[in-house]
PADRENVO-127992 format. One record per atom (N, C-alpha, C, O): x, y, z; atom name; residue number from 1; residue in three letters. Coordinates in Angstrom, 2 decimals, padded with zeros to 5 digits. Example, Ala and Ser with C-alpha at 12.3 -4.5 7.8 and 13.67 -1.06 7.14 Angstrom:
NODE        px        py        pz   atom     n   res
NODE    013.19   -005.69    007.80      N     1   ala
NODE    012.30   -004.50    007.80     CA     1   ala
NODE    013.20   -003.30    007.80      C     1   ala
NODE    014.24   -003.32    008.46      O     1   ala
NODE    012.85   -002.25    007.08      N     2   ser
NODE    013.67   -001.06    007.14     CA     2   ser
NODE    012.90    000.03    007.87      C     2   ser
NODE    013.41    001.14    008.04      O     2   ser
//
This chain:
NODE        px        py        pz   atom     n   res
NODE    000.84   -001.17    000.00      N     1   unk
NODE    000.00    000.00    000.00     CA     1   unk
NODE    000.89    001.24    000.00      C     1   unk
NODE    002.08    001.10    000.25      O     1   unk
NODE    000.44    002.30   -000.23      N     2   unk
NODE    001.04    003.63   -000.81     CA     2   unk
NODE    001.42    004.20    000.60      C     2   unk
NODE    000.72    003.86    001.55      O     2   unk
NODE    002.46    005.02    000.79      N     3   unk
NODE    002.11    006.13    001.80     CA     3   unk
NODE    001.10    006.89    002.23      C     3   unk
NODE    000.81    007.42    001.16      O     3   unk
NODE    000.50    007.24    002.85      N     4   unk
NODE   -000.50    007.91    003.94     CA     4   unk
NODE   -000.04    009.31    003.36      C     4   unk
NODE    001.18    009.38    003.52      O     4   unk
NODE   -000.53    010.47    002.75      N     5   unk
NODE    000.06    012.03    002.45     CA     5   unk
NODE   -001.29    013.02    003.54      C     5   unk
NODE   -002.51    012.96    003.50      O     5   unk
NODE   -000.63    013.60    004.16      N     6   unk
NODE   -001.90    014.94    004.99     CA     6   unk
NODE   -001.54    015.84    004.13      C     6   unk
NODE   -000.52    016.51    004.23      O     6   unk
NODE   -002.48    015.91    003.13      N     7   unk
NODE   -002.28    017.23    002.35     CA     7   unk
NODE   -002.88    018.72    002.88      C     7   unk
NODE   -002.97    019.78    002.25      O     7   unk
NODE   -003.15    018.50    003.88      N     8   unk
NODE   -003.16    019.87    004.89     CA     8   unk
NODE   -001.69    020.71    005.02      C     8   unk
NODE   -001.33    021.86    004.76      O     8   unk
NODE   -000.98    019.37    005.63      N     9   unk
NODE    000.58    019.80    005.49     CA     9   unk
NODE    001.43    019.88    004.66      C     9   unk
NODE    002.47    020.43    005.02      O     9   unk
NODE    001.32    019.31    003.05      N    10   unk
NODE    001.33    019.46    001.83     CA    10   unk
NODE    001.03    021.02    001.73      C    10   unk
NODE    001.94    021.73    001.29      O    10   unk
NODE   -000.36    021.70    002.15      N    11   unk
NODE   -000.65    022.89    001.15     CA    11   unk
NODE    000.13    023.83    001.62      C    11   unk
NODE    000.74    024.69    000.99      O    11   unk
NODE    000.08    023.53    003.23      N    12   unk
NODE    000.49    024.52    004.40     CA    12   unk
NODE    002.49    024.56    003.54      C    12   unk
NODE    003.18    025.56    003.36      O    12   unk
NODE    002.75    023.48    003.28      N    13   unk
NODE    004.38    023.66    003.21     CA    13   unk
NODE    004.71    024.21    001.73      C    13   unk
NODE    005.69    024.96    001.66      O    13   unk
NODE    003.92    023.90    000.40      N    14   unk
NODE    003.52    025.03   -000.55     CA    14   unk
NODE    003.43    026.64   -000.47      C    14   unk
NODE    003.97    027.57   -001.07      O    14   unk
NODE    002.37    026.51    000.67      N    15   unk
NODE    002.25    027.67    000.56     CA    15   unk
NODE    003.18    028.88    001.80      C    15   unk
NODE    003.18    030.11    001.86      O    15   unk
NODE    003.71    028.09    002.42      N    16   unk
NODE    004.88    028.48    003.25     CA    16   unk
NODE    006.22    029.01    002.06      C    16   unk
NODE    006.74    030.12    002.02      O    16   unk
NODE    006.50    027.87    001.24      N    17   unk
NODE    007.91    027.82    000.39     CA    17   unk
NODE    007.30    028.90   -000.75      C    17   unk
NODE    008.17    029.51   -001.38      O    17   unk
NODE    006.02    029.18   -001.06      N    18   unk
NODE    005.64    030.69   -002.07     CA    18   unk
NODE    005.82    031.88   -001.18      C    18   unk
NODE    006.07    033.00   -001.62      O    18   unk
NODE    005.65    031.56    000.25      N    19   unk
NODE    005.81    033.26    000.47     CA    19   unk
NODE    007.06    033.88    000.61      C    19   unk
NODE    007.50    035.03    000.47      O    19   unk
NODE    007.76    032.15    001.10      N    20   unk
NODE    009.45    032.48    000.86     CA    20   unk
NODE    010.10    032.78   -000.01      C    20   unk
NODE    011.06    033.54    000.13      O    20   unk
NODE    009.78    032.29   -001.11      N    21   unk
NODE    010.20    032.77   -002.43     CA    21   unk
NODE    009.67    034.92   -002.74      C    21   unk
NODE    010.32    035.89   -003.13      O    21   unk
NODE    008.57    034.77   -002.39      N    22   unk
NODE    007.90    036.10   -002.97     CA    22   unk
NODE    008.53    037.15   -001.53      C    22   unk
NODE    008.29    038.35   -001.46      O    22   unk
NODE    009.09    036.63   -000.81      N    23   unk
NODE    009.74    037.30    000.44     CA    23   unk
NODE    011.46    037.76   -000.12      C    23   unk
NODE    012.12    038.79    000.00      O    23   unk
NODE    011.70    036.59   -000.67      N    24   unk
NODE    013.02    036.59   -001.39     CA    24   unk
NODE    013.11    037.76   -002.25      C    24   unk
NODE    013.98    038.63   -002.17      O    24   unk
NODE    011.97    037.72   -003.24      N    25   unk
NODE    012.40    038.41   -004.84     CA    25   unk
NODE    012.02    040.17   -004.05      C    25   unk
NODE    012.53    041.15   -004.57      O    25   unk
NODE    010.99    040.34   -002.65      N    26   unk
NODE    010.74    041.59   -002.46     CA    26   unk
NODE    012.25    042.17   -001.77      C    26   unk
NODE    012.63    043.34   -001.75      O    26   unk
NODE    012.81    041.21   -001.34      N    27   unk
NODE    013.93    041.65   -000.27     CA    27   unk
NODE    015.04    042.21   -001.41      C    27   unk
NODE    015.73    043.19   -001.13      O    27   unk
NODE    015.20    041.39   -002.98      N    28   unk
NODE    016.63    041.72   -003.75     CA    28   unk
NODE    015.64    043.29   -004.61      C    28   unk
NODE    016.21    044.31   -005.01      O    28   unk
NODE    014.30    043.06   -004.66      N    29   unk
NODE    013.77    044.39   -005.19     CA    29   unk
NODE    013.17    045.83   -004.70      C    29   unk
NODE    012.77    046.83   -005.29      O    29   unk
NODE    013.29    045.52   -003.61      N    30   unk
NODE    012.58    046.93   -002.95     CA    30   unk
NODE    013.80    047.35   -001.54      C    30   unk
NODE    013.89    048.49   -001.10      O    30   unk
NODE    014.76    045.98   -000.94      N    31   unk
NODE    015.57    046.06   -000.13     CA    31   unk
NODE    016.21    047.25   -000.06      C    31   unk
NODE    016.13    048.08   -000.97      O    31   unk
NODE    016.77    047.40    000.81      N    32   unk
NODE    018.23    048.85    000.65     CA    32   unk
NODE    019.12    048.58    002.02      C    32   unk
NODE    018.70    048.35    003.15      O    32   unk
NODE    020.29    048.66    001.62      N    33   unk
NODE    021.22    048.39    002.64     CA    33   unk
NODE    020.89    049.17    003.83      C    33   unk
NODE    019.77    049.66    003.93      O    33   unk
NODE    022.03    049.38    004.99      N    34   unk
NODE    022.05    049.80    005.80     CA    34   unk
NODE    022.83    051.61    005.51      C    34   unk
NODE    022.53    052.70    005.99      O    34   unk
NODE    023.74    051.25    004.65      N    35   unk
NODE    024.32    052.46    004.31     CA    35   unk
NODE    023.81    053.55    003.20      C    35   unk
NODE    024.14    054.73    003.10      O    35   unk
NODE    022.72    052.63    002.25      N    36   unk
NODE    021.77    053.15    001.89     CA    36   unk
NODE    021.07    054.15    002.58      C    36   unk
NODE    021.07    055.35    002.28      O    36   unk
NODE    020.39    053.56    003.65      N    37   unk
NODE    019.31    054.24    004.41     CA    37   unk
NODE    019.99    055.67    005.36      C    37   unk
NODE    019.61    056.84    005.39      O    37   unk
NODE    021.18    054.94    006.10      N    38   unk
NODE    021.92    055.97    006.74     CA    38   unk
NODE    021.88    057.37    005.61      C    38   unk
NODE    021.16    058.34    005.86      O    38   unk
NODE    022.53    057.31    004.66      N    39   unk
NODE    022.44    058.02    003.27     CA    39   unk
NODE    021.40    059.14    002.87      C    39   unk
NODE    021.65    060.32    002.63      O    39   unk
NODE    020.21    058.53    002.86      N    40   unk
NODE    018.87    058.88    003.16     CA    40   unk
NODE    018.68    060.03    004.17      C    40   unk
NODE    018.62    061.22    003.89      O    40   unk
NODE    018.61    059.54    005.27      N    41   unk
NODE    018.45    059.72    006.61     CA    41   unk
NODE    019.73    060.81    006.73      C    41   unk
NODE    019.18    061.90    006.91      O    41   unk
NODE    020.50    060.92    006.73      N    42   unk
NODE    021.68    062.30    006.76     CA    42   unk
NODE    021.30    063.51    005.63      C    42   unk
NODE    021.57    064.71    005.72      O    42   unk
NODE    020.55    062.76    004.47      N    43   unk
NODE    020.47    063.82    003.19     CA    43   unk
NODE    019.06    064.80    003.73      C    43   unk
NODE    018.84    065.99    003.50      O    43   unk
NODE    018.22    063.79    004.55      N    44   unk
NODE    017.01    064.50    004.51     CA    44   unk
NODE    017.30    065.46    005.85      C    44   unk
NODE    017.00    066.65    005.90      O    44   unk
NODE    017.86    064.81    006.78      N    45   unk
NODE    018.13    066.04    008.44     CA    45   unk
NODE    018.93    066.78    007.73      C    45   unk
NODE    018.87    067.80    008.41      O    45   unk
NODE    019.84    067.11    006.61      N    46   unk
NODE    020.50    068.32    005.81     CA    46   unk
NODE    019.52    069.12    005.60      C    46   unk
NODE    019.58    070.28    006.01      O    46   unk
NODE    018.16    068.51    004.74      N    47   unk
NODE    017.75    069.48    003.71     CA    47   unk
NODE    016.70    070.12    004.95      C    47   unk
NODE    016.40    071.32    004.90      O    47   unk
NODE    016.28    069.41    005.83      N    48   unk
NODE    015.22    070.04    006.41     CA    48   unk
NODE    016.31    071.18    007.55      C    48   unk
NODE    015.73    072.05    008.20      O    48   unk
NODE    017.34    071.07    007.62      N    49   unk
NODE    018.03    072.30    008.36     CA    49   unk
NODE    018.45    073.14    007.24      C    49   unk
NODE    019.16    074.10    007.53      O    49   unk
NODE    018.21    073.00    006.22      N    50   unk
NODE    018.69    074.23    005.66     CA    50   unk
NODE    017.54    074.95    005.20      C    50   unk
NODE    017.46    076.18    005.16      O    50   unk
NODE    016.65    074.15    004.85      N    51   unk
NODE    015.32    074.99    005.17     CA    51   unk
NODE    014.62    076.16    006.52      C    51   unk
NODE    014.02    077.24    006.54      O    51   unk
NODE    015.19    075.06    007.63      N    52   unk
NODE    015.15    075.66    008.55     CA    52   unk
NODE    015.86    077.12    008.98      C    52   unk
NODE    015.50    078.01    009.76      O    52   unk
NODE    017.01    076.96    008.11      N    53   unk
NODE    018.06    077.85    008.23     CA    53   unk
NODE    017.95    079.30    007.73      C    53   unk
NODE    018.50    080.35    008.05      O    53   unk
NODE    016.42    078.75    006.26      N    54   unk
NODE    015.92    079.97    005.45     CA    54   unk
NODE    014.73    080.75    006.05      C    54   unk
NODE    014.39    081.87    005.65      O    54   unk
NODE    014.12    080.07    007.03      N    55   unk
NODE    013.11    080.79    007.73     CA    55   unk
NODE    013.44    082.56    007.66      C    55   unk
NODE    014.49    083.07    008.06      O    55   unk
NODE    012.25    083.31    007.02      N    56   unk
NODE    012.57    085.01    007.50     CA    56   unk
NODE    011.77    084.85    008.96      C    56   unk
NODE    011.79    086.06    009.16      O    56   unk
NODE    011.38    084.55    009.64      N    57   unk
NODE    010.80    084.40    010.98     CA    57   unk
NODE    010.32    083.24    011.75      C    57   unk
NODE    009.62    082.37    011.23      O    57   unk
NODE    010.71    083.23    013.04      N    58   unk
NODE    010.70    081.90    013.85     CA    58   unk
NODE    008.94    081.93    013.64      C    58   unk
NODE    008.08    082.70    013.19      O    58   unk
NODE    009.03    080.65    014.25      N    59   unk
NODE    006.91    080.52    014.39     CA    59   unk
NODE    006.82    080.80    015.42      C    59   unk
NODE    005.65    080.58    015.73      O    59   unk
NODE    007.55    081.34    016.55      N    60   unk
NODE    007.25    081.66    018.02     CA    60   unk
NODE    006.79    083.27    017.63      C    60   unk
NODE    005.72    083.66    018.08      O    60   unk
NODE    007.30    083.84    017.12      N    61   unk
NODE    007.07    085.43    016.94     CA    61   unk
NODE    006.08    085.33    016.45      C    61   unk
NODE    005.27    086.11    016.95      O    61   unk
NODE    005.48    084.43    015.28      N    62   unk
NODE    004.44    084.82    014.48     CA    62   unk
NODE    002.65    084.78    015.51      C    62   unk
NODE    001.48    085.14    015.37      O    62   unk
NODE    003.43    084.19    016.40      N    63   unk
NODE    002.19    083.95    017.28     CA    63   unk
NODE    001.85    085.02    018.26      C    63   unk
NODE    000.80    085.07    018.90      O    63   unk
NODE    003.14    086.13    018.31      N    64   unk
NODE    003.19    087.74    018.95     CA    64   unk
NODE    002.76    088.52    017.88      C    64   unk
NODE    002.56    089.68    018.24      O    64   unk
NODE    002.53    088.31    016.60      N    65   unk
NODE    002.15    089.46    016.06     CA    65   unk
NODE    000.77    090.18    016.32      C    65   unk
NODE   -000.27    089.58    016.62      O    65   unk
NODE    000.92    091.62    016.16      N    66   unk
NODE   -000.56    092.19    016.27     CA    66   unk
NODE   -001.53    091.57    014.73      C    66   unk
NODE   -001.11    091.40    013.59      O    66   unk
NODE   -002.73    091.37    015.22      N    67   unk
NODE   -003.88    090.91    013.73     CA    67   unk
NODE   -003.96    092.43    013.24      C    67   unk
NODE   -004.04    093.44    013.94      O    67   unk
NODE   -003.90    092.29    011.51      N    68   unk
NODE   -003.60    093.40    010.98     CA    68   unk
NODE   -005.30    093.29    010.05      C    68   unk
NODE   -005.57    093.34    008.84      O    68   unk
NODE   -006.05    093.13    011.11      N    69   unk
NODE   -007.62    092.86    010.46     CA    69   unk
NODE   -008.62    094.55    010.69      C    69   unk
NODE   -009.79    094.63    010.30      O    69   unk
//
């Protein structure tokens, strides 16, 4: 007589080894290193201080101004 198969654990191990695979192809396509991100993350605290840097007035003052209504 044949082997006994639980194809419960059949679908379950299918469908385990597809998400690994589709886990795989997202990690080599959307991934980014560590020095990547650092990269990122230094370019953007630049740009938002130099923005900061262009302010003609803090937002603390703007909240002292007289209403010119």
């Amino acid at each position: 007589m044949g082997k006994v198969v639980n194809l419960n654990q059949y679908r379950k191990q299918r469908s385990q080894k597809e998400r690994e695979e589709n886990a795989s192809e997202n990690r080599i396509k959307f991934g980014r290193t560590k020095k990547e991100r650092m990269l990122l993350q230094l370019e953007t605290q630049r740009s938002r201080a130099d923005l900061d840097n262009k302010l003609l007035t803090d937002k603390s003052s703007t909240d002292d101004a007289p209403d010119t209504e």
